[in-house]
PDB file with SEQRES, HELIX, SHEET and CRYST1 records, atoms N, CA, C and O in Angstrom:
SEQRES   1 A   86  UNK UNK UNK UNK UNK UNK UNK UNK UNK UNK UNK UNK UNK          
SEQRES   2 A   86  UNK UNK UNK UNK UNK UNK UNK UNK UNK UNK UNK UNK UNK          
SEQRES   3 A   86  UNK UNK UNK UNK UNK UNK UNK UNK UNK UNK UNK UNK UNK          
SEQRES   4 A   86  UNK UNK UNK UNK UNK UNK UNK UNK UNK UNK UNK UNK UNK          
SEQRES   5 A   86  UNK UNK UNK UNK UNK UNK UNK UNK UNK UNK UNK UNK UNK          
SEQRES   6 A   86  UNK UNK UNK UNK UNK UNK UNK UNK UNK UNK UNK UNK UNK          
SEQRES   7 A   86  UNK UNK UNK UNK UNK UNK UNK UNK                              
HELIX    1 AA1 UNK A    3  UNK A   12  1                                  10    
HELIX    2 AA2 UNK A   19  UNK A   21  5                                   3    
HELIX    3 AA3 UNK A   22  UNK A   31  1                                  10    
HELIX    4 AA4 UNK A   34  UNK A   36  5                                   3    
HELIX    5 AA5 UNK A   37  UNK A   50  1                                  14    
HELIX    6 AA6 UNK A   56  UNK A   67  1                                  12    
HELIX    7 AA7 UNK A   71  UNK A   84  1                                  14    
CRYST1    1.000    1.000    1.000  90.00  90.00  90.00 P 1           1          
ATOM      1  N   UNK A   1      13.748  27.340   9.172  1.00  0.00           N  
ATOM      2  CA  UNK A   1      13.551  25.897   9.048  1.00  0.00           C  
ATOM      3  C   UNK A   1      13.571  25.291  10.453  1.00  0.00           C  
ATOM      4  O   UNK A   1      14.380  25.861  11.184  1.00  0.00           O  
ATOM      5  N   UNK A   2      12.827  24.183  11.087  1.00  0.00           N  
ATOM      6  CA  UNK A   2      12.326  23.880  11.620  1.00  0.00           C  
ATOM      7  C   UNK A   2      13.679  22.277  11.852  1.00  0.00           C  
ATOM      8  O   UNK A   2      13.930  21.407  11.018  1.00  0.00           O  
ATOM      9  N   UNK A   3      14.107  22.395  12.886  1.00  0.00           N  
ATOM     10  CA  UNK A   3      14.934  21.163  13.188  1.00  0.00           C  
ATOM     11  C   UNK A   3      14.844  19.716  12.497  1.00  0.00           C  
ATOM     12  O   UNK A   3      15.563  19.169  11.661  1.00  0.00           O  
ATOM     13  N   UNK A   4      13.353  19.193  13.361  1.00  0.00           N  
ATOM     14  CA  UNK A   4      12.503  18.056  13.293  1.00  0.00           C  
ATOM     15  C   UNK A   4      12.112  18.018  11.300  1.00  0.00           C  
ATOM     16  O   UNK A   4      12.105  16.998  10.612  1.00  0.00           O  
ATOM     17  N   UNK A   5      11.873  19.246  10.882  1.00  0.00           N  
ATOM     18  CA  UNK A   5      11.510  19.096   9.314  1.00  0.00           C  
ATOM     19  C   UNK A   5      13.427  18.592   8.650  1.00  0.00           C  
ATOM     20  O   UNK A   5      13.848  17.720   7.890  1.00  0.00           O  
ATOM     21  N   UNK A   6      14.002  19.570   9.361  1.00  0.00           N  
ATOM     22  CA  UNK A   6      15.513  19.063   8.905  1.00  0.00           C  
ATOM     23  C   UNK A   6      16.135  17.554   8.929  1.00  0.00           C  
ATOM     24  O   UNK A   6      16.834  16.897   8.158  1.00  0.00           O  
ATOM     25  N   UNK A   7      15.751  17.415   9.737  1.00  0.00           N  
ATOM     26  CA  UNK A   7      15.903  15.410  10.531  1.00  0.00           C  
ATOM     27  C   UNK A   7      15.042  14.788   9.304  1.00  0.00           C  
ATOM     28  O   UNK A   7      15.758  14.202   8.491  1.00  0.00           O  
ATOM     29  N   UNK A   8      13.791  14.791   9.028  1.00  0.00           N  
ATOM     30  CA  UNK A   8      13.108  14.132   8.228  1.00  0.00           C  
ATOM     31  C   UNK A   8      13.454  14.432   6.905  1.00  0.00           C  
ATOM     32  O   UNK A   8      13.313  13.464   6.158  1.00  0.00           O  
ATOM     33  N   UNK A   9      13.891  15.531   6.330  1.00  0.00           N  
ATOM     34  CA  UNK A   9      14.853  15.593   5.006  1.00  0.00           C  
ATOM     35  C   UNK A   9      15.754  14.744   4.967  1.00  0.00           C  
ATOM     36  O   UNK A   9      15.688  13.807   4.172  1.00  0.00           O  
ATOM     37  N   UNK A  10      16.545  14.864   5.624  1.00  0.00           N  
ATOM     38  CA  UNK A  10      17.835  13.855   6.112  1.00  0.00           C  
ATOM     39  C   UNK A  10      18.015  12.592   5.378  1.00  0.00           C  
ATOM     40  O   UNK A  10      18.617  12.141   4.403  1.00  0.00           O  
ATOM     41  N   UNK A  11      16.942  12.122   6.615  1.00  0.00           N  
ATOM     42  CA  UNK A  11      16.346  10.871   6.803  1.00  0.00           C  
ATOM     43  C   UNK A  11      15.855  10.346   4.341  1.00  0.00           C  
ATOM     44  O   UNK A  11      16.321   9.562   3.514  1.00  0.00           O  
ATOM     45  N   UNK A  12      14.880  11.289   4.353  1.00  0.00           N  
ATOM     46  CA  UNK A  12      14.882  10.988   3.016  1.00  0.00           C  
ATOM     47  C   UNK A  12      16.207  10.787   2.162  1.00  0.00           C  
ATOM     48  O   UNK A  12      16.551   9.627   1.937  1.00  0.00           O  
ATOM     49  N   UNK A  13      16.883  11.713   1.729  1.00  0.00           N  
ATOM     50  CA  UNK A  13      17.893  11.564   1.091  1.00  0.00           C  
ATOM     51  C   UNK A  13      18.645  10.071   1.431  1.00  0.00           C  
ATOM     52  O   UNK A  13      19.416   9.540   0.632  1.00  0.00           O  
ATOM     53  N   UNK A  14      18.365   9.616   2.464  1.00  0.00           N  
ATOM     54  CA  UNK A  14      18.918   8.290   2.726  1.00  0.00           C  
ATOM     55  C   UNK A  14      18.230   7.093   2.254  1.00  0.00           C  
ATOM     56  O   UNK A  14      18.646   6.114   1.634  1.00  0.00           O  
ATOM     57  N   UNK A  15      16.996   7.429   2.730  1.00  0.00           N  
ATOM     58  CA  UNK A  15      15.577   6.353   1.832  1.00  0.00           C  
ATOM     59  C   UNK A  15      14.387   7.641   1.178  1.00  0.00           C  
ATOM     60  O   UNK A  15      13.416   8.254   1.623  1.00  0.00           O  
ATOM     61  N   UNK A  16      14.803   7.605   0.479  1.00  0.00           N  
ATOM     62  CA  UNK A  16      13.651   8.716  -0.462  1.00  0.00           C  
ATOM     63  C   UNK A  16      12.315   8.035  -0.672  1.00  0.00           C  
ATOM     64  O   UNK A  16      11.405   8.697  -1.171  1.00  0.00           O  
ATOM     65  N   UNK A  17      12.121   6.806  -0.345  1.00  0.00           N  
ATOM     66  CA  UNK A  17      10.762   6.199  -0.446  1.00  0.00           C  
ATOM     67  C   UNK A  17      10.179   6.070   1.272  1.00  0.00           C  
ATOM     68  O   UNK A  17       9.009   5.692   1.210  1.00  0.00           O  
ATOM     69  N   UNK A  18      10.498   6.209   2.358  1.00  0.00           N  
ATOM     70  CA  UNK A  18      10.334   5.808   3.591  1.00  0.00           C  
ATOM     71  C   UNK A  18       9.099   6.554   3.497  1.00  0.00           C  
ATOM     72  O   UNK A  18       8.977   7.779   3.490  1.00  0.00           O  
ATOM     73  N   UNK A  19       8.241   5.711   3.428  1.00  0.00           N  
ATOM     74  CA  UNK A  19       6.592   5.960   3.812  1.00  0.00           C  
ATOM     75  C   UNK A  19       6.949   6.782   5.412  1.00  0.00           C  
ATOM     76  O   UNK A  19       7.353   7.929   5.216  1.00  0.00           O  
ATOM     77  N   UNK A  20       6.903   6.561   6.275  1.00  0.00           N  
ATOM     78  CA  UNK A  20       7.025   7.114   7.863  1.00  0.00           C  
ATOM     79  C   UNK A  20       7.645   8.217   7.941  1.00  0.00           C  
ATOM     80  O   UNK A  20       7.587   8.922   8.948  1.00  0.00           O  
ATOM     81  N   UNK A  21       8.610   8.645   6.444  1.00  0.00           N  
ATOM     82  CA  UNK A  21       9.552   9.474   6.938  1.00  0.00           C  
ATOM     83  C   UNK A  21       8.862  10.816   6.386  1.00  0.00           C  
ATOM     84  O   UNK A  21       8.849  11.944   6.879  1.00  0.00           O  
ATOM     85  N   UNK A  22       8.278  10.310   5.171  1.00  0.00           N  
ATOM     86  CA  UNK A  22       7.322  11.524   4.229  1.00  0.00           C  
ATOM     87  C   UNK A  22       6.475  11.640   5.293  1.00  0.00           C  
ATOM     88  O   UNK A  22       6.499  12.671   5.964  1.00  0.00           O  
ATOM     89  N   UNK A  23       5.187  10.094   5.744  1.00  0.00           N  
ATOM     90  CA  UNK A  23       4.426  11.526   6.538  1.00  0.00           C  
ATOM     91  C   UNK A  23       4.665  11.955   7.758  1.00  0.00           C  
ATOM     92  O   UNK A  23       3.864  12.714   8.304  1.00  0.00           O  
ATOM     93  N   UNK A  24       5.605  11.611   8.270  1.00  0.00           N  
ATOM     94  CA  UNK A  24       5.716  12.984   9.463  1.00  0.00           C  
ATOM     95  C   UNK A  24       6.356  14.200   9.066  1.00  0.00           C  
ATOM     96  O   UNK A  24       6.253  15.159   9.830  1.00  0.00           O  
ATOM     97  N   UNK A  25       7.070  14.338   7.883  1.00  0.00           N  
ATOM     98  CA  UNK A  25       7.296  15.534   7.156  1.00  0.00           C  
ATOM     99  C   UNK A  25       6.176  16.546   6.677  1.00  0.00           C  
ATOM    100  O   UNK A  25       6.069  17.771   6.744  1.00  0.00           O  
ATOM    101  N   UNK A  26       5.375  15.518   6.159  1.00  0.00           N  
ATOM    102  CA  UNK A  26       4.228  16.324   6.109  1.00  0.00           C  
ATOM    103  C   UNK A  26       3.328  16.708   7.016  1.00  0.00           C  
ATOM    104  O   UNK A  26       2.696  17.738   6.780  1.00  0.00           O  
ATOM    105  N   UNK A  27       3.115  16.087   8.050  1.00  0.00           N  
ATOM    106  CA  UNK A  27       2.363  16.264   9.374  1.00  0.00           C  
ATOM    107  C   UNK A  27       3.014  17.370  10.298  1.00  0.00           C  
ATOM    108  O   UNK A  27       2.222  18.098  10.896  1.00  0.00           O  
ATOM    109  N   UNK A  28       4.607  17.615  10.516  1.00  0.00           N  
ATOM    110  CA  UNK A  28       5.042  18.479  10.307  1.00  0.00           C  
ATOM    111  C   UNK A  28       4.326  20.056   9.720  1.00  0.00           C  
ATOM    112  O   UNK A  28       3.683  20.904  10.340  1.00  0.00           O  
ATOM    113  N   UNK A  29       4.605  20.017   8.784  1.00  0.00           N  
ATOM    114  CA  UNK A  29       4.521  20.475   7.513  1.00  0.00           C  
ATOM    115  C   UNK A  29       2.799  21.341   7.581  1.00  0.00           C  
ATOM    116  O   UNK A  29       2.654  22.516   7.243  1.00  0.00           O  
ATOM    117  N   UNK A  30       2.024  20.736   7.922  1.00  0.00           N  
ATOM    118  CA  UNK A  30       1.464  20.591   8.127  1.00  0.00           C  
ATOM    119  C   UNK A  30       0.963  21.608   9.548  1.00  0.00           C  
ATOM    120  O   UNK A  30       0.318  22.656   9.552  1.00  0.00           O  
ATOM    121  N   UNK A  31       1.291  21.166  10.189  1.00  0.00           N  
ATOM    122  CA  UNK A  31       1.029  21.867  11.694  1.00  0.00           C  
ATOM    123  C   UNK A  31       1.622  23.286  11.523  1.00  0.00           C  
ATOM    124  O   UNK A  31       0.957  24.265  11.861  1.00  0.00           O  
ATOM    125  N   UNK A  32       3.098  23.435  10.904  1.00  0.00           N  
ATOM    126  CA  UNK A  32       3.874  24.834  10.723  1.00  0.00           C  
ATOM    127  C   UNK A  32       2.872  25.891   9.693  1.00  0.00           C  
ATOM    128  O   UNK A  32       2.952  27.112   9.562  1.00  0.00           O  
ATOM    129  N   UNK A  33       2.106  25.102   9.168  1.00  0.00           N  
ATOM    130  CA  UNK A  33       0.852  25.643   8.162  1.00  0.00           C  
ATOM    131  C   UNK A  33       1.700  26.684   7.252  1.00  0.00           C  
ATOM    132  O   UNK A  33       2.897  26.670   6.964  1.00  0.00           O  
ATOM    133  N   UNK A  34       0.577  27.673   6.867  1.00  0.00           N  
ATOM    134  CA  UNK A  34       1.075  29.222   6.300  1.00  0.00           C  
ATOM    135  C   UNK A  34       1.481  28.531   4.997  1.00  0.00           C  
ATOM    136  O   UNK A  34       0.679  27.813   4.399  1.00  0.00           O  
ATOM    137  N   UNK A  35       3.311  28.847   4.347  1.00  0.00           N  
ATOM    138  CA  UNK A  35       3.930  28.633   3.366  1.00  0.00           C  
ATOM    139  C   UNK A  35       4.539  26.972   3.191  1.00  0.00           C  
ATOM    140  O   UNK A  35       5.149  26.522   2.222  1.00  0.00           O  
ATOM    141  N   UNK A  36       4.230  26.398   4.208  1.00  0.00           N  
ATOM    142  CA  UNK A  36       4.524  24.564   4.316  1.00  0.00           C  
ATOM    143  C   UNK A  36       3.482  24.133   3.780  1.00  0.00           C  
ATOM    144  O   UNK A  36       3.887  23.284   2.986  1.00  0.00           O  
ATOM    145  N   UNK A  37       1.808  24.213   3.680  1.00  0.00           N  
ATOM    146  CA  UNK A  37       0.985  23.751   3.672  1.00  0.00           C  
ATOM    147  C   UNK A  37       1.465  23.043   2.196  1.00  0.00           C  
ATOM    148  O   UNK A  37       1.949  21.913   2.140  1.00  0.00           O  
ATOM    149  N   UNK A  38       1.247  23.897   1.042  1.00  0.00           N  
ATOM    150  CA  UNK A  38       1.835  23.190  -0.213  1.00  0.00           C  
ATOM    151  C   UNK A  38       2.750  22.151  -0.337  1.00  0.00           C  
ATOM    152  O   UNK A  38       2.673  21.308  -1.231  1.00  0.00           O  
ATOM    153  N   UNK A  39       4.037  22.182   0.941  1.00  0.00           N  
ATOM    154  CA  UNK A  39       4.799  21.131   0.620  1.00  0.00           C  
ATOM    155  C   UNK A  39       4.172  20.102   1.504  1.00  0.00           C  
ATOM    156  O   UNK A  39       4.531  18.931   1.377  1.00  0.00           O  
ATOM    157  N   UNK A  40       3.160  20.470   2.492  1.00  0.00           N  
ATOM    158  CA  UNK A  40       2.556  18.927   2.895  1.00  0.00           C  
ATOM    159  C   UNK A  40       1.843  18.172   2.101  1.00  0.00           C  
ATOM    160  O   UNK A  40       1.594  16.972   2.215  1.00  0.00           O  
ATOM    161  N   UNK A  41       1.460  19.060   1.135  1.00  0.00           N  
ATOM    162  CA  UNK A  41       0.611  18.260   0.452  1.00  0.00           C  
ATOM    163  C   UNK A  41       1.317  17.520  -0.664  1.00  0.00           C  
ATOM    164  O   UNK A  41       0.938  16.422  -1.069  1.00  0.00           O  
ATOM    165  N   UNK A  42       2.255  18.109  -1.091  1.00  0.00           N  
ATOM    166  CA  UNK A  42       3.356  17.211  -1.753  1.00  0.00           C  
ATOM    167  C   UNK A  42       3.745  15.984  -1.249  1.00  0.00           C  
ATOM    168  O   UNK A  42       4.021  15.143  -2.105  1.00  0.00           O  
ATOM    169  N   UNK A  43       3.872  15.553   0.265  1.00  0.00           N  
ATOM    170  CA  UNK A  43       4.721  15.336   0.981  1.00  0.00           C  
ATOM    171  C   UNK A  43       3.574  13.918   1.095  1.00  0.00           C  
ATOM    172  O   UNK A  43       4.033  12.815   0.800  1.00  0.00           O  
ATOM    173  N   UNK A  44       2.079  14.031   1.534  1.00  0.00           N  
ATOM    174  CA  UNK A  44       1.419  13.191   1.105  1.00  0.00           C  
ATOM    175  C   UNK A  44       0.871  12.525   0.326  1.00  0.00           C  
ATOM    176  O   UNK A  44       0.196  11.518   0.539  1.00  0.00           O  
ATOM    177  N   UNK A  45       1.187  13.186  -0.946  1.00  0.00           N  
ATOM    178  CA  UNK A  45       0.835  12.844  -2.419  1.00  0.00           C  
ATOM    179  C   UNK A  45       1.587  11.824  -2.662  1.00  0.00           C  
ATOM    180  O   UNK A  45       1.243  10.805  -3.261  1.00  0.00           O  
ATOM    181  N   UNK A  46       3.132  12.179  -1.989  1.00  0.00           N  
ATOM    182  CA  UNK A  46       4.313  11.379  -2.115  1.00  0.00           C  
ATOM    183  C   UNK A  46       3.913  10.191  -1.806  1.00  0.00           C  
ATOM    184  O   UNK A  46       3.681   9.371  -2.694  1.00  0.00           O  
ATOM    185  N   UNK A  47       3.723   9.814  -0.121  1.00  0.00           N  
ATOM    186  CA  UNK A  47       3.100   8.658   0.210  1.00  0.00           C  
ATOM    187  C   UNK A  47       1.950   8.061  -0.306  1.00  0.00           C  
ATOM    188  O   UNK A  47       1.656   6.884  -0.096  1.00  0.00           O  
ATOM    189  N   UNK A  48       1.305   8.826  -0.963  1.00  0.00           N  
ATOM    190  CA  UNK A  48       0.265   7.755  -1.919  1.00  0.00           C  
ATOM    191  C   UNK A  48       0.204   6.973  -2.983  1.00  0.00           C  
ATOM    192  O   UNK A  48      -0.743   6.225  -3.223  1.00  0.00           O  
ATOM    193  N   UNK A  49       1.268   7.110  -3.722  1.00  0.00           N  
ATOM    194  CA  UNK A  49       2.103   7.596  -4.382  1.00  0.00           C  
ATOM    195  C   UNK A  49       3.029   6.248  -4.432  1.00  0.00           C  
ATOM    196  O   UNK A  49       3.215   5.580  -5.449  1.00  0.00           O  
ATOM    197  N   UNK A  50       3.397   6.065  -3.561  1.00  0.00           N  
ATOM    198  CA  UNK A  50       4.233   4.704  -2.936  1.00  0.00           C  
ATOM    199  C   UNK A  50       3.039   3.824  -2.737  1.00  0.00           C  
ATOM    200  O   UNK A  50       2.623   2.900  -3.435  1.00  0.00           O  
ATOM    201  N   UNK A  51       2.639   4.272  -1.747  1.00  0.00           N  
ATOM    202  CA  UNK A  51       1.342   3.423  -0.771  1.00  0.00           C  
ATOM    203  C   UNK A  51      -0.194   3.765  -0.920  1.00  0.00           C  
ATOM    204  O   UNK A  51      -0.743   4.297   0.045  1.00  0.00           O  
ATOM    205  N   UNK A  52      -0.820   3.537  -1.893  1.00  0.00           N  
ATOM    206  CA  UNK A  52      -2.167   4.163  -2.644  1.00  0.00           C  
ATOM    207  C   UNK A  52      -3.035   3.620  -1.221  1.00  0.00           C  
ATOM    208  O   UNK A  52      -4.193   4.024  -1.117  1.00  0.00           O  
ATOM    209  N   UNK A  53      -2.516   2.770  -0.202  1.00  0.00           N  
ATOM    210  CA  UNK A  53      -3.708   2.458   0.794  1.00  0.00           C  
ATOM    211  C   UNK A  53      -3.494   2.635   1.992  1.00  0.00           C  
ATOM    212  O   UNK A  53      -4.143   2.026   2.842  1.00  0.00           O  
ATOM    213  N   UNK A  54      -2.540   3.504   2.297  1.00  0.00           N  
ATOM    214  CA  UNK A  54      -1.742   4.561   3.507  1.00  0.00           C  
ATOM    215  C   UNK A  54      -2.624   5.099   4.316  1.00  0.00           C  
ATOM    216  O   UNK A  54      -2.113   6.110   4.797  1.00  0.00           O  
ATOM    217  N   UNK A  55      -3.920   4.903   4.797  1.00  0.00           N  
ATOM    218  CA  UNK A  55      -4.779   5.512   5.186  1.00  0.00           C  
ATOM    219  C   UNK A  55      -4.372   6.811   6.292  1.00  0.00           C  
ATOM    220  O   UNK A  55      -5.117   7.791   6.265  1.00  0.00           O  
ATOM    221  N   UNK A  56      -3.503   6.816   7.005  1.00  0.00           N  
ATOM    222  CA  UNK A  56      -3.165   8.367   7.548  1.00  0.00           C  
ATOM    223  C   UNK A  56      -2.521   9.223   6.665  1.00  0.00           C  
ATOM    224  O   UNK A  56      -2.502  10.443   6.828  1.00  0.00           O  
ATOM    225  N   UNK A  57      -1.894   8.537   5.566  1.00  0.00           N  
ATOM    226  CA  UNK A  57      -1.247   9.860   4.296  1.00  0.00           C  
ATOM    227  C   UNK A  57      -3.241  10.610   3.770  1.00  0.00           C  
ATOM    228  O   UNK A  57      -3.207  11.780   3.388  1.00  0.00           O  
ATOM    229  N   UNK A  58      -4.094  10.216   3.781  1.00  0.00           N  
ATOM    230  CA  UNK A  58      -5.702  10.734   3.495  1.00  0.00           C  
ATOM    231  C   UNK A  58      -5.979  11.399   4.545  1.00  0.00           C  
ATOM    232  O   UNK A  58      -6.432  12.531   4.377  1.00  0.00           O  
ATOM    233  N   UNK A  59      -5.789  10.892   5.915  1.00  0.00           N  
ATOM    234  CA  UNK A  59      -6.056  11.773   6.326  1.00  0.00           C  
ATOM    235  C   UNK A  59      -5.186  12.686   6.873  1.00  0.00           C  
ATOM    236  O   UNK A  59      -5.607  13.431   7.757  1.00  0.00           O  
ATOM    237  N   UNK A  60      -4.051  12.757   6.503  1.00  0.00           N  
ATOM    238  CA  UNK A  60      -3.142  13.765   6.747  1.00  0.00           C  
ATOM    239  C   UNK A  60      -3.435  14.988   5.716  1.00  0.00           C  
ATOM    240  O   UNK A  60      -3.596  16.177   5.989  1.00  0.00           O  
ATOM    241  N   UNK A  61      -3.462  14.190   4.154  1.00  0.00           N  
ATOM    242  CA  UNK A  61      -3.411  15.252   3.775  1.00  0.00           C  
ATOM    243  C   UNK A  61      -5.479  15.935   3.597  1.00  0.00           C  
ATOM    244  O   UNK A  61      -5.618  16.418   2.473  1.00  0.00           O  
ATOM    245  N   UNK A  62      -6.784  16.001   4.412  1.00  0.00           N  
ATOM    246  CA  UNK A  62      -7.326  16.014   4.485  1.00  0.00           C  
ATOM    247  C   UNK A  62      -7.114  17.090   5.069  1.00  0.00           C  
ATOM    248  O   UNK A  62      -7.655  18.090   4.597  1.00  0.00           O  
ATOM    249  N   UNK A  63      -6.538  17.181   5.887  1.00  0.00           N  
ATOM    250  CA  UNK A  63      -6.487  18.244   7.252  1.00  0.00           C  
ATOM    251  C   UNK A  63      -5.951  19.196   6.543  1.00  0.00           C  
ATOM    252  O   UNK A  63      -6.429  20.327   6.633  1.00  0.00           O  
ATOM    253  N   UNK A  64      -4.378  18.831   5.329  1.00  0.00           N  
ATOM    254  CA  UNK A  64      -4.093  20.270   4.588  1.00  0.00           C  
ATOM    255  C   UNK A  64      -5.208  20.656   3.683  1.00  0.00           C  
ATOM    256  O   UNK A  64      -5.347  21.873   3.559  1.00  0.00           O  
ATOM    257  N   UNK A  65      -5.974  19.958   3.073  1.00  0.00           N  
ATOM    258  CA  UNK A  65      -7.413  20.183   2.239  1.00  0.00           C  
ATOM    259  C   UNK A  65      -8.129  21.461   3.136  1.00  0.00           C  
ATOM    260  O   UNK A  65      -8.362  22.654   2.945  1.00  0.00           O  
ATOM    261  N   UNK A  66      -8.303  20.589   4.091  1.00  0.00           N  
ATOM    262  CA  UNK A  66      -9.153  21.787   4.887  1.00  0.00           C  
ATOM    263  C   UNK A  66      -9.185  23.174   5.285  1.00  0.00           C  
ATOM    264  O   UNK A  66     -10.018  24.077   5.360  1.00  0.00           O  
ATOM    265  N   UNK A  67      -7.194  22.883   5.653  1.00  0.00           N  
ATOM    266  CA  UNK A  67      -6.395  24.154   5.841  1.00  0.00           C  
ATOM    267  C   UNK A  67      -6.784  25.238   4.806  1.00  0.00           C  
ATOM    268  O   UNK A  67      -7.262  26.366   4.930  1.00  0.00           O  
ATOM    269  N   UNK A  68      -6.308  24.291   3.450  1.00  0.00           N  
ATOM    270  CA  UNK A  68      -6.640  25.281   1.922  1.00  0.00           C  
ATOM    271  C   UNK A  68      -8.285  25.566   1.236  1.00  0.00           C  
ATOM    272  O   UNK A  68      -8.470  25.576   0.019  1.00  0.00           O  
ATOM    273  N   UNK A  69      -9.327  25.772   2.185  1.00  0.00           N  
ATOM    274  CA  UNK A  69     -10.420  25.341   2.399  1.00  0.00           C  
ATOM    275  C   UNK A  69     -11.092  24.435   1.220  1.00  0.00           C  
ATOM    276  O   UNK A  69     -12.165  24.701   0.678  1.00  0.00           O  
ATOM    277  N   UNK A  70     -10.428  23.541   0.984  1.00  0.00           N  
ATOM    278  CA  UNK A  70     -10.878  22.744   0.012  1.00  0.00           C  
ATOM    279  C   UNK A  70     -11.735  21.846   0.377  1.00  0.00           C  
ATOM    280  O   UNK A  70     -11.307  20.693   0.411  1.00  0.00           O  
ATOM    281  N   UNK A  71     -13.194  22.084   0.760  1.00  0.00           N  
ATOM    282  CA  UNK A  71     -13.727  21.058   1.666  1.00  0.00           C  
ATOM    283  C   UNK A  71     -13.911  19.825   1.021  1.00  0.00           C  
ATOM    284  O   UNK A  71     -13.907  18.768   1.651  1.00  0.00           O  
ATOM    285  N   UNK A  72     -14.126  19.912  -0.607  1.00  0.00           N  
ATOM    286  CA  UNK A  72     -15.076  18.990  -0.808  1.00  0.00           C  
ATOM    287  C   UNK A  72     -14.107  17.420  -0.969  1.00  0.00           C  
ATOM    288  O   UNK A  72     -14.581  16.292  -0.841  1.00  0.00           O  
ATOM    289  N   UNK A  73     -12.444  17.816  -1.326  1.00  0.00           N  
ATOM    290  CA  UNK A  73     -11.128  17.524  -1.152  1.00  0.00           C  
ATOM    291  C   UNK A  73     -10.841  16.761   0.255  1.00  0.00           C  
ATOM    292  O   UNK A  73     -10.279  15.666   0.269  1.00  0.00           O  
ATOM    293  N   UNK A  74     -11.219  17.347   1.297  1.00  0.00           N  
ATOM    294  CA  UNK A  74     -10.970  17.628   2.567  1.00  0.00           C  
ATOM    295  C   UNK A  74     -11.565  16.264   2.766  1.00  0.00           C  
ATOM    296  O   UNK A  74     -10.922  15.384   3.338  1.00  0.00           O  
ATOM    297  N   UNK A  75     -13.090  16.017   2.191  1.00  0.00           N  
ATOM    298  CA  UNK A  75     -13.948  15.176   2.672  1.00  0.00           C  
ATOM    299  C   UNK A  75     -13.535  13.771   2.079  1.00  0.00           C  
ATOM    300  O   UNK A  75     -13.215  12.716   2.628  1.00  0.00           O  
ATOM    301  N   UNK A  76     -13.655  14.133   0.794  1.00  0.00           N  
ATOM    302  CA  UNK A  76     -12.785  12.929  -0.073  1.00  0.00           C  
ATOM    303  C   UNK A  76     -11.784  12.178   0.778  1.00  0.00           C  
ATOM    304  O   UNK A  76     -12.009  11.018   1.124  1.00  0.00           O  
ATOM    305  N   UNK A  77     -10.304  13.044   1.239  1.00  0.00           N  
ATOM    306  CA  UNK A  77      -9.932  12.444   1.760  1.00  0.00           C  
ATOM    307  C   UNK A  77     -10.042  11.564   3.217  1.00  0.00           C  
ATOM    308  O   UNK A  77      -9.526  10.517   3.609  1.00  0.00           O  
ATOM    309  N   UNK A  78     -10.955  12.511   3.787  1.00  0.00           N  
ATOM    310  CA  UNK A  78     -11.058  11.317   5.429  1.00  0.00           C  
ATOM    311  C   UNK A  78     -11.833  10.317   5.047  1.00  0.00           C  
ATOM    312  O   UNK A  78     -11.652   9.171   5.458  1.00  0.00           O  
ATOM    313  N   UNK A  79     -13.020  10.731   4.008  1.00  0.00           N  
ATOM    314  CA  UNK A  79     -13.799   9.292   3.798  1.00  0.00           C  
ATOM    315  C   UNK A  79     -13.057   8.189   3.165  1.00  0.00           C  
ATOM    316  O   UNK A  79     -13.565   7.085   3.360  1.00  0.00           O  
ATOM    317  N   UNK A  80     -11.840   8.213   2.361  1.00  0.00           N  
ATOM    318  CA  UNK A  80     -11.071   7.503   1.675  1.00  0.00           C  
ATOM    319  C   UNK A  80     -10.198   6.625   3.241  1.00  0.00           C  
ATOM    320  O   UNK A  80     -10.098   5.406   3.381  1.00  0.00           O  
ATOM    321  N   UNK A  81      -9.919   7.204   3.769  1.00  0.00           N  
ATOM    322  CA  UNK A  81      -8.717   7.260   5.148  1.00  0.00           C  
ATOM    323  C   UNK A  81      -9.639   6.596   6.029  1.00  0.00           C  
ATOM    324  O   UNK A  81      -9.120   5.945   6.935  1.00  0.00           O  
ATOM    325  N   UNK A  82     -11.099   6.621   5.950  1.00  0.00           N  
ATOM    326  CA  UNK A  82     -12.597   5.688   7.137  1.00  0.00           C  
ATOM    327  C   UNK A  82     -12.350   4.713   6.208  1.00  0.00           C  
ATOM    328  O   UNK A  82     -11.570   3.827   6.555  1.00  0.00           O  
ATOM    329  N   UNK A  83     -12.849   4.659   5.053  1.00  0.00           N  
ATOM    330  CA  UNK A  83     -13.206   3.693   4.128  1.00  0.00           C  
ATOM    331  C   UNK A  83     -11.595   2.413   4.524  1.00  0.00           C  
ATOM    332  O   UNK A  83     -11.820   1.376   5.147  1.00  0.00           O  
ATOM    333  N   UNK A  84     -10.654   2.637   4.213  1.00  0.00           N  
ATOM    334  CA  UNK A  84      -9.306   1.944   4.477  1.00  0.00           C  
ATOM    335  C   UNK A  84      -9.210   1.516   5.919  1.00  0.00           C  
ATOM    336  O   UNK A  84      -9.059   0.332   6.221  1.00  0.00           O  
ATOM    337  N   UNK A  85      -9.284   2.345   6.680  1.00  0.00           N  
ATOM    338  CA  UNK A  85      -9.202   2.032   8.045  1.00  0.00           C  
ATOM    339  C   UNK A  85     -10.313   2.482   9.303  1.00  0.00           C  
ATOM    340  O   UNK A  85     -10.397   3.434  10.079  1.00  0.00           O  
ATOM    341  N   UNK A  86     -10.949   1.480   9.087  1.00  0.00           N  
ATOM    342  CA  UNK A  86     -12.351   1.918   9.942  1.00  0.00           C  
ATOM    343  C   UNK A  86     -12.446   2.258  11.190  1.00  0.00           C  
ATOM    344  O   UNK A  86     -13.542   2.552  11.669  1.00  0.00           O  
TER     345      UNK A  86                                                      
END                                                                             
């Protein structure tokens, strides 16, 4: 486990809704790839979840789309994440 992923657990259990705190967990999450990828994508689902117009939780989790070569997913989300924030 990864320090910075430990800090942002933390951090949840204290505010379990903190939009900022999920996605850098997942961005995180994210970057560590491999066996995290699944929980990034949790992790941004989360923030959408809260915040349906979060435009970096799309394209955060876009990038795990891509990771999991889900392109067509992948695309969905950045165009959703342009579309919100141009």
């Amino acid at each position: 486990m990864y320090a910075s992923e430990e800090d942002y657990k933390r951090a949840l259990l204290l505010q379990p809704d903190n939009v900022a705190a999920l996605h850098h967990l997942g961005t995180i999450r994210e970057k560590i790839g491999g066996d995290r990828l699944p929980m990034a994508l949790q992790d941004f689902n989360m923030v959408l979840k809260i915040d349906p117009d979060y435009a970096p939780a799309f394209n955060g989790r876009g990038l795990v789309q891509d990771r999991l070569s889900k392109y067509e997913d992948a695309i969905y989300d950045f165009s959703k994440a342009i579309k919100i924030d141009p």
